[in-house]
Backbone as JSON, one array per atom type, in Angstrom:
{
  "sequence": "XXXXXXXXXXXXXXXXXXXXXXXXXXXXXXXXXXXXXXXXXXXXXXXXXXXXXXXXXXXXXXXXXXXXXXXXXXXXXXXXXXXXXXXXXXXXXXXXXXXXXXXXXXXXXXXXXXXXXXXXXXXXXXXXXXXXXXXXXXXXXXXXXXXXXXXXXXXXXXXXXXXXXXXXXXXXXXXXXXXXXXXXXXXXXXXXXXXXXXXXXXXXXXXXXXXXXXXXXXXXXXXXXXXXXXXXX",
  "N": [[102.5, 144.56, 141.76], [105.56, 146.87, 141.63], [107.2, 149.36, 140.66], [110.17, 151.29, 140.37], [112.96, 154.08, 140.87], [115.27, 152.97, 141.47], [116.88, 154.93, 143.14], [118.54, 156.41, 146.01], [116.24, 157.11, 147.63], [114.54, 155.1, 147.44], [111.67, 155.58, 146.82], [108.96, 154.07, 145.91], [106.14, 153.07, 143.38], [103.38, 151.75, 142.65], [102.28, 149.97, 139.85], [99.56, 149.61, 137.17], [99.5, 146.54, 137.11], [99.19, 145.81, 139.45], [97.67, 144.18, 142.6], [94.79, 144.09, 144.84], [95.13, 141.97, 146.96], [97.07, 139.25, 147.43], [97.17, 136.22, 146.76], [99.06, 132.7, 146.43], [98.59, 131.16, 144.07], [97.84, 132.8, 142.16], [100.25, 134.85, 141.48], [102.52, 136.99, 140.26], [106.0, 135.45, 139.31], [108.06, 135.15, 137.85], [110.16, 137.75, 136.47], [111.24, 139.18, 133.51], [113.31, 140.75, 131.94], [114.42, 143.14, 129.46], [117.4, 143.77, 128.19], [118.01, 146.0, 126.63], [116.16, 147.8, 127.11], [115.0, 149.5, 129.38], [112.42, 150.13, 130.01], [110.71, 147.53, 128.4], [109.7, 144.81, 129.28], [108.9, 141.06, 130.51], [106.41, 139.73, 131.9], [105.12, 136.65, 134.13], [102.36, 135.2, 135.24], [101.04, 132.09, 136.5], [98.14, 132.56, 136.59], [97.53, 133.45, 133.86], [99.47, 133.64, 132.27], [102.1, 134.86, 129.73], [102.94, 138.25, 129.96], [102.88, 141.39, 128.27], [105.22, 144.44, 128.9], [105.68, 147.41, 127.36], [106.12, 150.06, 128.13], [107.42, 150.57, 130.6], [105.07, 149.35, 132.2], [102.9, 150.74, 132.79], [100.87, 150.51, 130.68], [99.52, 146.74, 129.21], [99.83, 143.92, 127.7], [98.75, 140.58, 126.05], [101.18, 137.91, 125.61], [100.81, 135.49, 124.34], [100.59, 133.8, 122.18], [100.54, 130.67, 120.3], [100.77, 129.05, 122.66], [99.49, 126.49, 124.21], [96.92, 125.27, 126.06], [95.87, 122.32, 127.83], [94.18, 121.96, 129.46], [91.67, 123.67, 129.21], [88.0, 124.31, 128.07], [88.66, 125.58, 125.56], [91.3, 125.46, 124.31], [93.38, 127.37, 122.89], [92.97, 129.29, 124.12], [93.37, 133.36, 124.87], [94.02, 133.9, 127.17], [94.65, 132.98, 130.94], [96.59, 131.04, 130.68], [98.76, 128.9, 132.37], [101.44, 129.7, 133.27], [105.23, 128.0, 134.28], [107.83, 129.0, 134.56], [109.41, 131.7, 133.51], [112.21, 132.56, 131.6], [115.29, 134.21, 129.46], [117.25, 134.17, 127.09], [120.27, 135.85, 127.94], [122.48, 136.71, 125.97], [121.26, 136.63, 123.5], [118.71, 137.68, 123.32], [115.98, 137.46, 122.05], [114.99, 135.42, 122.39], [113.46, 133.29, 124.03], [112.08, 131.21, 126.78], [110.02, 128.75, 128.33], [108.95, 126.77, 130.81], [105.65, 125.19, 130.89], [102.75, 124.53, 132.75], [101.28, 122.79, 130.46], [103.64, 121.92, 129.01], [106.82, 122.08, 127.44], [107.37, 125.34, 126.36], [109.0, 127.51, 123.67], [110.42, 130.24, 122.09], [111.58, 132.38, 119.68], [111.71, 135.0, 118.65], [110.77, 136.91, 120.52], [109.1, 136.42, 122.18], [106.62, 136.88, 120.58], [105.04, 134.85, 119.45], [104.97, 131.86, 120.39], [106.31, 128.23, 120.16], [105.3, 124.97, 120.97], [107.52, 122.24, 122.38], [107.8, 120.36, 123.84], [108.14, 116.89, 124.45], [106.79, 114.35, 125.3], [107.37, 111.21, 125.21], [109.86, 111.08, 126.47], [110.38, 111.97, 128.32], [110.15, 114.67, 128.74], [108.34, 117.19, 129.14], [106.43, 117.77, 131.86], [106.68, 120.06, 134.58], [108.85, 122.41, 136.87], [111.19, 124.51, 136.93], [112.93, 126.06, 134.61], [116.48, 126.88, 132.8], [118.01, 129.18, 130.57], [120.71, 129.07, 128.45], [123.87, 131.33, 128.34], [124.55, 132.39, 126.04], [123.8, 131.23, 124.18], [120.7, 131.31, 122.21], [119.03, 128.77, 121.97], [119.57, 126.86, 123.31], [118.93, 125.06, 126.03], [118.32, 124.22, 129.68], [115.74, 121.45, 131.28], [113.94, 120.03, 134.14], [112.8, 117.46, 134.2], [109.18, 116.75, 136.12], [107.0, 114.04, 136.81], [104.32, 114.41, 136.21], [101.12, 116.57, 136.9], [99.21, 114.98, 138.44], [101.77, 113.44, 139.77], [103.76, 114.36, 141.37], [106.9, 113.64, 141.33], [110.01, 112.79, 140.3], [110.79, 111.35, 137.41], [109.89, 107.92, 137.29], [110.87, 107.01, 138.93], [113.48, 108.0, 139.23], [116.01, 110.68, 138.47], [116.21, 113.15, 136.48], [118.29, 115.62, 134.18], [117.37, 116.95, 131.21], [118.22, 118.53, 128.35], [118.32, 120.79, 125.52], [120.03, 121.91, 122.76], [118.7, 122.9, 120.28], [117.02, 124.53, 119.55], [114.74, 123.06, 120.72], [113.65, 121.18, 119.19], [115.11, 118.73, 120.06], [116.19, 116.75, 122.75], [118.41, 115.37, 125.24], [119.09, 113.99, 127.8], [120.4, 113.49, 131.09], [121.71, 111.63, 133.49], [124.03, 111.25, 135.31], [125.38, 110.81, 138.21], [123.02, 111.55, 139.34], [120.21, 110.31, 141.35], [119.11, 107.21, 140.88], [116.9, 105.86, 141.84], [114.25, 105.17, 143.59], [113.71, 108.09, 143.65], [111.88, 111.29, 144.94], [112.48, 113.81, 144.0], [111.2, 117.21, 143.68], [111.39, 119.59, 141.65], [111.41, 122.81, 142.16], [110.18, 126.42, 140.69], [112.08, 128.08, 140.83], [114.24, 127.05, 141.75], [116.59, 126.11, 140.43], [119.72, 127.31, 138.78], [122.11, 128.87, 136.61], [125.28, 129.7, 135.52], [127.82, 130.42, 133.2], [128.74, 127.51, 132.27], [128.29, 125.97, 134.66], [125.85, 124.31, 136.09], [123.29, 124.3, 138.67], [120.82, 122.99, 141.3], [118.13, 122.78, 143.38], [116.02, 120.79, 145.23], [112.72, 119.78, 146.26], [112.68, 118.28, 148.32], [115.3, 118.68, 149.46], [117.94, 118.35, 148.59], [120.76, 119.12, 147.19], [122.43, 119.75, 143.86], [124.88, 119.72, 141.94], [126.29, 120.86, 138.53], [129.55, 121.15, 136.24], [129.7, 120.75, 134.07], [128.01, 121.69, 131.49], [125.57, 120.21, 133.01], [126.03, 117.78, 132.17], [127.58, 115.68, 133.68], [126.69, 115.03, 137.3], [127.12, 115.92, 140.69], [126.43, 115.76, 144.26], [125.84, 118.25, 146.59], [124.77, 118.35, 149.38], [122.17, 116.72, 151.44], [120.8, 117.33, 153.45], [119.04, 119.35, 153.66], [116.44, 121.72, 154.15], [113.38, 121.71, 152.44], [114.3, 122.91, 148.99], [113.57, 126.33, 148.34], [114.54, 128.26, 146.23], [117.44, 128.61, 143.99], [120.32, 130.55, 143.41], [123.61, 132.09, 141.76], [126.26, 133.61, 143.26]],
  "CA": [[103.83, 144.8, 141.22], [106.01, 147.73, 142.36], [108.67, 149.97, 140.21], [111.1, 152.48, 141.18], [114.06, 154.37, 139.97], [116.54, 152.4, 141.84], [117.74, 156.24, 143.98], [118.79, 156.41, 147.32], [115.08, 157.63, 147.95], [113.77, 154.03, 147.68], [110.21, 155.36, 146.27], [108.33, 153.22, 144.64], [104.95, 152.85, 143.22], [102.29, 150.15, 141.78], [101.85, 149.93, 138.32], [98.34, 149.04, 136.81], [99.45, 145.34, 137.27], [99.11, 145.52, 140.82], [95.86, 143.95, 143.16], [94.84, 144.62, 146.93], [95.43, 141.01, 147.93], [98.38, 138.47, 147.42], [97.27, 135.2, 146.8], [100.08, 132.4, 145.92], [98.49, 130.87, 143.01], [97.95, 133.58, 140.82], [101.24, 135.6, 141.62], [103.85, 136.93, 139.47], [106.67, 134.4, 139.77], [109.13, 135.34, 136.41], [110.24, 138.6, 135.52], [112.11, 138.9, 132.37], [113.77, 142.49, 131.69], [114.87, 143.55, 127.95], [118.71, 144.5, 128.56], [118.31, 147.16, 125.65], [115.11, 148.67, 127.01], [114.04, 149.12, 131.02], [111.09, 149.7, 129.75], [110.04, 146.7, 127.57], [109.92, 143.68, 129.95], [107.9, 140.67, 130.59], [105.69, 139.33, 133.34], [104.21, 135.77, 133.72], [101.82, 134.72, 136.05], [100.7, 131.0, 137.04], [96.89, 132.0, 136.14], [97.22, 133.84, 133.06], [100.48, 133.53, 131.4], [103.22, 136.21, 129.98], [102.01, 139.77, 129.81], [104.21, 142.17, 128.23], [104.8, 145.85, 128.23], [106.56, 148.2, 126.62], [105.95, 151.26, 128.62], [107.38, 150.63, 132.19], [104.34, 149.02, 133.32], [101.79, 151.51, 132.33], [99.69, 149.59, 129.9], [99.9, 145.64, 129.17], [99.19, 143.43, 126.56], [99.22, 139.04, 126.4], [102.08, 137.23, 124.83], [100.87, 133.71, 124.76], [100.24, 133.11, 121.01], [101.12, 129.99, 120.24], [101.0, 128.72, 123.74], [98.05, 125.52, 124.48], [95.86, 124.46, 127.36], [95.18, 120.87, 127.33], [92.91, 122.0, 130.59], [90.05, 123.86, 129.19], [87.5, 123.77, 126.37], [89.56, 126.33, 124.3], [93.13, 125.6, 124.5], [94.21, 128.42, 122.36], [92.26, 131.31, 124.7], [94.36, 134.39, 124.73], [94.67, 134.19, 128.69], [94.5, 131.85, 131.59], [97.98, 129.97, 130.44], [99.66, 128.54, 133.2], [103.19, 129.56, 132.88], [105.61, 127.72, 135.68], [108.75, 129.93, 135.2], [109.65, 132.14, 131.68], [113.35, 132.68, 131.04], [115.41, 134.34, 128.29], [119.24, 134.07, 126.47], [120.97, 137.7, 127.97], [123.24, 137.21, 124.75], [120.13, 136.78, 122.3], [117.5, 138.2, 124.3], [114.65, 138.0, 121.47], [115.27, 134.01, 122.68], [112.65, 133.25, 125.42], [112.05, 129.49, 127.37], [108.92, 128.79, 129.33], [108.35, 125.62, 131.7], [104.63, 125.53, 131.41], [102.03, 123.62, 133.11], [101.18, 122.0, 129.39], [104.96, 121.43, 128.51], [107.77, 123.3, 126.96], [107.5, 126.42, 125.08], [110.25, 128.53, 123.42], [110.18, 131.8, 121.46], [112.95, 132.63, 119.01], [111.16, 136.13, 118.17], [110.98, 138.29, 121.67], [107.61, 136.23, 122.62], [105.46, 137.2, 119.8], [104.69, 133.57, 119.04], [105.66, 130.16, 121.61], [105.93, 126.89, 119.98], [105.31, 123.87, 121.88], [108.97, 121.75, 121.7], [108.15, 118.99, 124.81], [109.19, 115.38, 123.88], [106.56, 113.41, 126.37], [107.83, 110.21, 125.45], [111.26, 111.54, 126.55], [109.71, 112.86, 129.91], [110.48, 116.41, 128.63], [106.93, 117.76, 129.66], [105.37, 118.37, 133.06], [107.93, 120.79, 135.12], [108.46, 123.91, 137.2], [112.06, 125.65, 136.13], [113.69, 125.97, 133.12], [117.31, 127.72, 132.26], [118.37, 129.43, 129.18], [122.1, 129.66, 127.52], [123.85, 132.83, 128.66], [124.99, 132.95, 124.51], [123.16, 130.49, 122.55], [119.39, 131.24, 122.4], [118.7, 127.94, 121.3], [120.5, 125.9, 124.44], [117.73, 125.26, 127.54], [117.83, 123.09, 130.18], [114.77, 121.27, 132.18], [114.37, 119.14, 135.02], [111.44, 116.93, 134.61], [108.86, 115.91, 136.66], [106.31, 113.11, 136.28], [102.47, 114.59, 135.69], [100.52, 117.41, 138.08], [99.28, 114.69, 139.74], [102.43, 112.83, 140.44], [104.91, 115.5, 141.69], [107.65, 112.97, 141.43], [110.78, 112.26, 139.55], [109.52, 110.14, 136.54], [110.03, 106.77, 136.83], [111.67, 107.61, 140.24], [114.8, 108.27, 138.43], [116.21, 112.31, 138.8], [117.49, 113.7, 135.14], [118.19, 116.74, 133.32], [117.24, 117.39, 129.88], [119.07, 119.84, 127.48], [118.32, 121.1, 124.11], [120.57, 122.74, 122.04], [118.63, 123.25, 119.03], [115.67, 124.94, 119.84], [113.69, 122.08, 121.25], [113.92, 120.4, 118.36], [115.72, 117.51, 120.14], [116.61, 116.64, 124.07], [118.96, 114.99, 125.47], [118.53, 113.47, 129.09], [121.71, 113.28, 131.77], [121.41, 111.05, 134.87], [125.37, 110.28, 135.55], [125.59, 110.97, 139.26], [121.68, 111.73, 140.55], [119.63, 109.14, 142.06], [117.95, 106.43, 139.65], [116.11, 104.78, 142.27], [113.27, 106.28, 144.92], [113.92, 109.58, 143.98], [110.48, 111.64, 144.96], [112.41, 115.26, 143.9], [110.61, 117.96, 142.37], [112.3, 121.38, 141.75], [110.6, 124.03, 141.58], [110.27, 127.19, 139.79], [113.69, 129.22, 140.94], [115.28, 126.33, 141.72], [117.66, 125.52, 138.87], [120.48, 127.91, 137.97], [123.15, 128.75, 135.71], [126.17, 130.33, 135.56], [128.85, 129.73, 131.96], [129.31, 125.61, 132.11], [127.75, 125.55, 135.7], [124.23, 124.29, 136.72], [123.13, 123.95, 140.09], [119.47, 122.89, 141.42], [117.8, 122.0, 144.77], [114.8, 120.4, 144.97], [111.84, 119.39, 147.41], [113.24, 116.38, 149.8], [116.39, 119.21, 150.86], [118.88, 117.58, 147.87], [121.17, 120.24, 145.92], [123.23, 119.43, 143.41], [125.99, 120.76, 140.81], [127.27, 120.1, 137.46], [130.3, 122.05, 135.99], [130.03, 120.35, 132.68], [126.86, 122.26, 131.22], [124.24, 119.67, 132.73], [126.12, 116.27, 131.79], [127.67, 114.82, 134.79], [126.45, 115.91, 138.53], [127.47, 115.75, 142.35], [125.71, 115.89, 145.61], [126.47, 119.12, 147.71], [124.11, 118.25, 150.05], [120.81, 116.06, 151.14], [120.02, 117.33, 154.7], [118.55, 120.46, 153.78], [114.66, 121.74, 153.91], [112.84, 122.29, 150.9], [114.75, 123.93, 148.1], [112.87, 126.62, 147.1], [115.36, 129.14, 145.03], [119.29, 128.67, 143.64], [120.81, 131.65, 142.58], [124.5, 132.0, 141.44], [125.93, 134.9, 143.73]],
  "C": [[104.19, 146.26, 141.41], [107.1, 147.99, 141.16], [108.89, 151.24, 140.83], [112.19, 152.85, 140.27], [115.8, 154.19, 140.38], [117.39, 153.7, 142.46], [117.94, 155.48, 145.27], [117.42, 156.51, 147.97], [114.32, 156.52, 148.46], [112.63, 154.02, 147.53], [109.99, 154.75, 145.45], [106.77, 153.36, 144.26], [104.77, 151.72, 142.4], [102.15, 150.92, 140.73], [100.3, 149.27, 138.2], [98.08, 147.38, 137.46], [99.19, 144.96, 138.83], [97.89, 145.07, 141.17], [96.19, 143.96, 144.19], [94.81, 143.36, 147.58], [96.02, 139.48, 147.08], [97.92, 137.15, 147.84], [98.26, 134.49, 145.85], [99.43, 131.85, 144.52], [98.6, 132.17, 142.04], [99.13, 134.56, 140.79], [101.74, 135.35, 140.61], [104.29, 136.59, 140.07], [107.92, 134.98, 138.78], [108.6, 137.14, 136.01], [111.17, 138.93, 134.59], [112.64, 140.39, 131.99], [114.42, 142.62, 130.12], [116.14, 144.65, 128.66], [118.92, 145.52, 127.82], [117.44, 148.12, 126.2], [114.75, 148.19, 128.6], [112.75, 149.5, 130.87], [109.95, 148.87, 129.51], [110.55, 145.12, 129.02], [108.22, 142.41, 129.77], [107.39, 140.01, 131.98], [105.15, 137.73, 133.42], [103.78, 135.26, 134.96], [100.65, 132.94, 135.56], [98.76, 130.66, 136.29], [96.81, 132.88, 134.76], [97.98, 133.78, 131.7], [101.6, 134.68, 130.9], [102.25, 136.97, 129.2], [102.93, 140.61, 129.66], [103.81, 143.91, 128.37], [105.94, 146.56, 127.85], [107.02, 149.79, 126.92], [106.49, 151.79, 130.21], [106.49, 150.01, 133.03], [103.14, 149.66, 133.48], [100.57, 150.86, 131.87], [100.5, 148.13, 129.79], [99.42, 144.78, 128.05], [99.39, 141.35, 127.09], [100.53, 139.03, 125.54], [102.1, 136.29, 124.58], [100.21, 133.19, 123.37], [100.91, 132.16, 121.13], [100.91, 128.43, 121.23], [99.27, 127.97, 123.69], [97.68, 125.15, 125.49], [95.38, 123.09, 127.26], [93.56, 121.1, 128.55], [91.75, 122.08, 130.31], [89.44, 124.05, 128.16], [88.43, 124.64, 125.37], [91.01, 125.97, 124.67], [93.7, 126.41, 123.77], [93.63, 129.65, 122.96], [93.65, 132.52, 124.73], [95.1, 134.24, 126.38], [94.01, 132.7, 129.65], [95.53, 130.31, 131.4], [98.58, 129.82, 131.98], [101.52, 128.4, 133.47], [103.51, 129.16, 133.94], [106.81, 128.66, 136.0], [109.26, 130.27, 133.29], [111.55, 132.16, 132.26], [113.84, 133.29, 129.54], [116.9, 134.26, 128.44], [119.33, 135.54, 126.71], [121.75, 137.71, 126.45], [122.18, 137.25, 123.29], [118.97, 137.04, 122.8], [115.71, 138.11, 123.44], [114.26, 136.12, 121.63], [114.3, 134.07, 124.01], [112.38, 131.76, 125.56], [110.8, 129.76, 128.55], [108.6, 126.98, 129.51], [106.53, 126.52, 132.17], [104.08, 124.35, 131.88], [101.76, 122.54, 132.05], [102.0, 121.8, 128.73], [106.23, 122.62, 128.14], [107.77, 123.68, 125.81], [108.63, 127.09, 124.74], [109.96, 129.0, 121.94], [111.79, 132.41, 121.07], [112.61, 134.72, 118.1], [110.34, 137.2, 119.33], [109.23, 137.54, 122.13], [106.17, 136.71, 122.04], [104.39, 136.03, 119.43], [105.53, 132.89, 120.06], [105.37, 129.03, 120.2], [106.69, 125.97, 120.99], [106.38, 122.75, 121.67], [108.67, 120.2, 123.07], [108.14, 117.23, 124.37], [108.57, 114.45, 125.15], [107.05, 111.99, 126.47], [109.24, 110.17, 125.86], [111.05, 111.91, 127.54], [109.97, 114.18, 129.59], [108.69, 117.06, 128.2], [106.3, 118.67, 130.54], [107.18, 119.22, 134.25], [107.89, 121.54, 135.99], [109.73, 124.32, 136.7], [113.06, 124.8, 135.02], [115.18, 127.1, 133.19], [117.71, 128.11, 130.98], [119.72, 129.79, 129.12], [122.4, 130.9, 128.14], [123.99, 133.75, 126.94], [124.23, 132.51, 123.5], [121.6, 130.65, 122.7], [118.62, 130.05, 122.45], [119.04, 126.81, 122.17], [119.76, 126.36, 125.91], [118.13, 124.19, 128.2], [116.45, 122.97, 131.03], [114.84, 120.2, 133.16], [113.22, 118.76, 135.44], [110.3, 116.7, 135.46], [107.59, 115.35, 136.21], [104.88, 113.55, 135.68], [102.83, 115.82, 137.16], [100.42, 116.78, 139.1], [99.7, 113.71, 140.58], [103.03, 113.55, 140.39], [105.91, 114.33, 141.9], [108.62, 113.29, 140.45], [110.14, 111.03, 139.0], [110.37, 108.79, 136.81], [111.39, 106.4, 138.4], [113.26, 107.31, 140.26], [115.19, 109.91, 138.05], [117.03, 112.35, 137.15], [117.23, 114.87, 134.75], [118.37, 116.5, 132.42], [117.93, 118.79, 129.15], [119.11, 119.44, 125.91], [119.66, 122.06, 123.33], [120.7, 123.27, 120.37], [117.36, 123.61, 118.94], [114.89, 124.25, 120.22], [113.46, 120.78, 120.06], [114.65, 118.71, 118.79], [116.14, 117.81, 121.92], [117.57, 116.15, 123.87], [119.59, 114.9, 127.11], [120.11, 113.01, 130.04], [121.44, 112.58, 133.23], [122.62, 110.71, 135.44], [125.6, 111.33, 137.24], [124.01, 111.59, 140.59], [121.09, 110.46, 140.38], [118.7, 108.53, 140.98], [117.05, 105.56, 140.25], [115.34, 105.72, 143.81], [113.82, 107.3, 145.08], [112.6, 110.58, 144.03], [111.16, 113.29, 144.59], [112.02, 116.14, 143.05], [111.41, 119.26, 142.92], [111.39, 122.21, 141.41], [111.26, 125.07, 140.78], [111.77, 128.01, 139.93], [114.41, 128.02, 141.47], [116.3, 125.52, 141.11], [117.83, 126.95, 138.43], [121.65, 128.21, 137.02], [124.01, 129.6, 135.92], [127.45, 130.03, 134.49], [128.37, 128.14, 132.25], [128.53, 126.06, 133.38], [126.56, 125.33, 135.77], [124.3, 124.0, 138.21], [121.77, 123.87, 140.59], [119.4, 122.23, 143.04], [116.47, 121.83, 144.64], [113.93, 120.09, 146.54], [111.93, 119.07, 148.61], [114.45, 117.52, 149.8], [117.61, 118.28, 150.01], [119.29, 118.68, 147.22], [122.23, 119.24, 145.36], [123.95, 119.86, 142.04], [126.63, 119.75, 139.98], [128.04, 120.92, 137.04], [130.36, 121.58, 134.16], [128.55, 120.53, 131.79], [125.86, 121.08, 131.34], [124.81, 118.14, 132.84], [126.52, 115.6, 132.65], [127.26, 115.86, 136.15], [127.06, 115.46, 139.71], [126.59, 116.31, 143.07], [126.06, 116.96, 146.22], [125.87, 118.83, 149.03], [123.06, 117.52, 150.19], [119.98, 116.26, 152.14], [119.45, 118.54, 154.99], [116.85, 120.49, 153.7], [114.61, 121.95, 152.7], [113.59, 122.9, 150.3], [113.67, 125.17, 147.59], [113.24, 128.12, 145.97], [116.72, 128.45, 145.26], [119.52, 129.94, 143.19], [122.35, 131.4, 143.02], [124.84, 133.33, 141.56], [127.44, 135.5, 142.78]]
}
């Protein structure tokens, strides 16, 4: 990992967090910035989970109280969480959302504590990205998929899920994606937001947009490669 002071100069240097060789599993994937403080941000990587600091990047600490492993004999270890992609509310920023490998977490207190909010009999579980509210801390969406080791759409039926009460409750939208042999998984940057807009592309080269936060969708496309980011330019 690399900061700079954003000049014309374009120097940068490694922070502590950095290592001398770039493999994809354990990479940072999610970085989360504190809009009050360019200092205080967070980090989350794939083999360890979010790592915050408060200093620029200097020193580091975990953030994954809370947060469970069904994988290995301890499921509450401090490290070795599998986050798939963190997120936070810009208008309530102490609001944080994490699609993890062992379901969905969210953090109403700047990531001091996660509790676990996924709804498996609801397919709201196994995942890679998650969005958060631009206003309401408390308003996520996710975009299921079946287990690790079925990378599928569950029930090979495509839906988005959306909370708007801290996890406390879903609520599942399928009115215009595919309810029949759908194999798409989205990954981690692929699902974004923008006010009322979502937009996601997935695996199989399928994007598609809703303007009505999530509840009905359309096709933009199906003959594309792999999705593997959206962003809202």
């Amino acid at each position: 990992m690399f900061a700079g002071d954003a000049t014309s100069e374009n120097q940068w240097h490694g922070t502590p967090a950095s290592i001398d060789y770039g493999v994809f599993e354990p990479g940072i994937h999610s970085i989360v910035m504190d809009p009050d403080n360019s200092d205080h941000f967070y980090v989350a990587v794939s083999t360890a989970g979010v790592i915050e600091t408060n200093d620029g990047g200097q020193s580091w600490h975990s953030s994954n109280r809370g947060m469970l492993m069904d994988y290995l004999p301890n499921p509450e270890s401090e490290w070795g969480h599998d986050a798939h992609f963190v997120t936070r509310c810009p208008g309530q920023p102490n609001h944080l959302w994490q699609q993890n490998h062992c379901g969905v977490f969210y953090s109403d207190d700047s990531a001091q504590s996660w509790r676990k909010v996924s709804v498996p009999d609801a397919g709201v579980h196994f995942g890679f990205p998650i969005a958060a509210d631009a206003n309401d801390g408390r308003t996520a969406w996710v975009v299921p998929a079946r287990a690790d080791s079925e990378r599928m759409a569950i029930g090979g039926g495509l839906f988005v899920a959306r909370t708007t009460d801290g996890g406390q409750s879903w609520q599942s939208f399928r009115n215009g994606l595919p309810q029949q042999n759908a194999y798409d998984i989205v990954l981690r940057h692929g699902l974004d937001i923008a006010g009322d807009t979502l937009c996601f592309g997935s695996s199989t080269g399928n994007v598609y947009l809703s303007e009505d936060r999530g509840e009905t969708w359309q096709c933009l496309g199906s003959n594309f490669p792999p999705v593997y980011s959206v962003r809202f330019g």
